[in-house]
N, C-alpha and C positions, 0 to 999 in steps of 0.2 A: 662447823657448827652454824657458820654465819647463812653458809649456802643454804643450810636443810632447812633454817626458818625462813629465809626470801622464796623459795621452792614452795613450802605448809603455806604461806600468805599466801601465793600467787594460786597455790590450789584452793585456796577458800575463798579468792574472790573470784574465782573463774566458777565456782560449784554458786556462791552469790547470785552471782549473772544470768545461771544455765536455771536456777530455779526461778528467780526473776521473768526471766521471760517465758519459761513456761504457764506463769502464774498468767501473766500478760495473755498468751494465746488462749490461755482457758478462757478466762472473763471474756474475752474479744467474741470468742467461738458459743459462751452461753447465752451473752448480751443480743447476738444475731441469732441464735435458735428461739430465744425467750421473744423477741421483736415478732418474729413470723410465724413462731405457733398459733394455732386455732385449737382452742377450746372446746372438747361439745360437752353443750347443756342443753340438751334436747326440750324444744318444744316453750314454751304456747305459741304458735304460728301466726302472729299479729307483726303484719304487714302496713306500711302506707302504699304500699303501691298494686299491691297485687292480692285475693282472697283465698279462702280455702280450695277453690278452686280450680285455682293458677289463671284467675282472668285478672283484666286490669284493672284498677280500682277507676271511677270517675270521682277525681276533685280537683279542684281550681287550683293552679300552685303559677308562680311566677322565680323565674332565674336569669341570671346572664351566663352566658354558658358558650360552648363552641360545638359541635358540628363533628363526628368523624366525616373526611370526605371520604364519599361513595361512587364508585367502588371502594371497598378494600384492599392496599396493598398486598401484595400476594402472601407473604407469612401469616400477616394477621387474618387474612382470608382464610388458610390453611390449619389455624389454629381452632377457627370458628367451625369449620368443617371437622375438626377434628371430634371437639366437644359434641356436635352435633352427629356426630355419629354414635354417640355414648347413649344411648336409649335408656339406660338406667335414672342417667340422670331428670331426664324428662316429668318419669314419673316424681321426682320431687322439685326441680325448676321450672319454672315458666321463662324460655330464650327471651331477650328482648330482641324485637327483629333489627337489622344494621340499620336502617334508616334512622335510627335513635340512636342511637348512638350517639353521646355528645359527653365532654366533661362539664362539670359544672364549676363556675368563677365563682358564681357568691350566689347566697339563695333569698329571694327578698320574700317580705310577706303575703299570706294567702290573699288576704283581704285588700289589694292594691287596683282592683276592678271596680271597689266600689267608691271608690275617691277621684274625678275628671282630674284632679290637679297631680296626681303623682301618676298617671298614665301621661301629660302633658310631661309632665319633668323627666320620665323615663325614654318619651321619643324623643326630647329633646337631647336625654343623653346619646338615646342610639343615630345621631347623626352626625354627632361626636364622633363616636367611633368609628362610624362610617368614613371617615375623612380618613382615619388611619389604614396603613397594610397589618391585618394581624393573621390575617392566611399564615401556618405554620409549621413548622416541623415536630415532634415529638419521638422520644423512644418510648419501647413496652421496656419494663423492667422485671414486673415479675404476675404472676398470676395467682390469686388465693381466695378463700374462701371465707367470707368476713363472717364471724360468729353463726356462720353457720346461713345464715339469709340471702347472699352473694357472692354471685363469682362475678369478682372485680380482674381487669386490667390493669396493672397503677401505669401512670406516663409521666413522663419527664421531659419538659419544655428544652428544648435545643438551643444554640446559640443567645446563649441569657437572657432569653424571650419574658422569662418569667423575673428574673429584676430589671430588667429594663422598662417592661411594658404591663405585666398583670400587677404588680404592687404599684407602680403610677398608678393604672387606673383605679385599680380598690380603695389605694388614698383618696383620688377624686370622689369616688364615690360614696366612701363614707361624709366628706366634706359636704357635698350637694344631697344628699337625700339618705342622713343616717338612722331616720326612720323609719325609711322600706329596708336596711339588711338586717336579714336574721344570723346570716356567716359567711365570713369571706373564708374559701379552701386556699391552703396552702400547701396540698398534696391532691393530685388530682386522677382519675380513674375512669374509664367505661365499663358502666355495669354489664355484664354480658348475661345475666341470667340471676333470676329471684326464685327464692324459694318460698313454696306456698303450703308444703306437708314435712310435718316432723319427721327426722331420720332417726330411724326406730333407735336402731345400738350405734354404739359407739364403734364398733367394726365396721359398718355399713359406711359411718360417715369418715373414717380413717381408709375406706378403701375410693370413697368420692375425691376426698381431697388427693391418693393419689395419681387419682385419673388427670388430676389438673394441672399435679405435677412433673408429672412424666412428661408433658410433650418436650420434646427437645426442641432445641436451637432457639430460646423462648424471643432474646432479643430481634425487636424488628420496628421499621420506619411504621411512624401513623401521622398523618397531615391531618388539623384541623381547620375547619372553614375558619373567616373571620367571624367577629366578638357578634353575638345578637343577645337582644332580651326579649324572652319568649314567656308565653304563657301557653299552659298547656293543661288540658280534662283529665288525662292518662296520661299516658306513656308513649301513646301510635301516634296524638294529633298535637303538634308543636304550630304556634300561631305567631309569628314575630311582632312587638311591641308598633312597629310600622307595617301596614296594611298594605301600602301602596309605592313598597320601594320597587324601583324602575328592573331589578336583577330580577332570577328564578328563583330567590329565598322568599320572597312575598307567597310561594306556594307551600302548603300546607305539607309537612313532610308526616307522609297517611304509610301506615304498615301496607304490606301489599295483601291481596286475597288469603295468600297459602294462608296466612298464620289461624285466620277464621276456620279453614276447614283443619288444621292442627289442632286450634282449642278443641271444636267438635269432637275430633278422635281422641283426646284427652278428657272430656267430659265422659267420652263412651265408655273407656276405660274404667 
């Protein structure tokens, strides 16, 4: 008798256990599906950055931000070429071409051109950082389609880059001039593509996101330049907050020709 009750226990807490943790792998497995889903809610197509018809928007905006370096490492090269062969998507993204490429650190305000003192306080800080190595490594994590408007990269700062060195700096900057941030990121991204026309059905946009999903082997290296704070019209013309620094970043990083005769044949279209 004694046996067959320590036996019925031992089967009720093992069936405990076994339900337990399945309950565990549900939630775990709905919480990561619920994180990553994209929604459509098709339409009104009100962009900052780009119009109805996938040109760039011109207005004044100021960030501290990084740089993809250029080239492309070869996956994320491969993955750019990939997307870019998807013609479909075309017709409702406008690419941003790689030269822009960059994630953004913190985003200050539009109006900082019109104040000498907070352009003075910001070269002051970009010589700051200038002093530091912030050239660095990143992983891609995943690829997705944010509400429908972009297809984001997200990246992941390597080697604790990002508490050792981006939350330093954001403290400081909130300390010295917390009147120019409008928001420090604490998850970071390259846009690779805006959208500028509503996706009619809900099929069309269930079969875009898995065009962005499929690519395999998604993990791959991205290096960012070191820290600048840039002003920029669009999206093509980035101007670094120092004019006259002695490197190649003092040059204006200008989309190349193709993309003009692109828009053209997207306008034709």
């Amino acid at each position: 008798m004694f046996v067959r009750i320590t036996a019925i226990r031992r089967l009720f807490y093992v069936s405990c256990l076994l339900i337990g943790t399945c309950l565990m792998i549900y939630q775990f497995r709905q919480n990561r599906t619920e994180r990553n889903a994209t929604v459509y809610e098709p339409g009104p197509d009100i962009d900052l950055y780009v119009d109805a018809n996938g040109s760039f928007i011109h207005h004044m905006k100021y960030e501290i931000l990084q740089f993809v370096e250029i080239p492309l490492q070869d996956r994320f090269n491969e993955f750019y070429n990939y997307l870019d062969q998807q013609s479909e998507l075309k017709d409702y993204f406008t690419f941003v071409p790689q030269t822009a490429y960059h994630i953004t650190l913190t985003k200050l305000k539009d109006e900082i051109s019109e104040n000498e003192e907070h352009i003075k306080t910001l070269i002051r800080e970009q010589q700051k950082l200038d002093k530091d190595e912030t050239f660095t490594l990143c992983l891609s994590k995943q690829a997705y389609n944010l509400e429908q408007k972009e297809i984001r990269v997200e990246l992941e700062f390597q080697n604790n880059f990002f508490e050792e060195n981006i939350t330093k700096y954001q403290k400081r900057w909130t300390n010295d001039f917390p009147d120019l941030i409008v928001e420090h990121r604490k998850t970071f991204y390259v846009t690779i593509a805006y959208q500028y026309k509503t996706i009619p059905t809900k099929e069309m946009f269930d079969q875009f996101n898995e065009i962005i999903q499929n690519w395999q082997d998604f993990t791959f290296e991205v290096y960012v330049e070191p820290i600048e704070i840039c002003s920029y019209a669009d999206l093509l013309i980035y101007k670094p907050i120092v004019p006259d620094r002695p490197d190649d970043l003092t040059v204006d990083k200008i989309i190349p020709e193709e993309l003009d005769e692109e828009k053209n044949a997207k306008d034709e279209r």
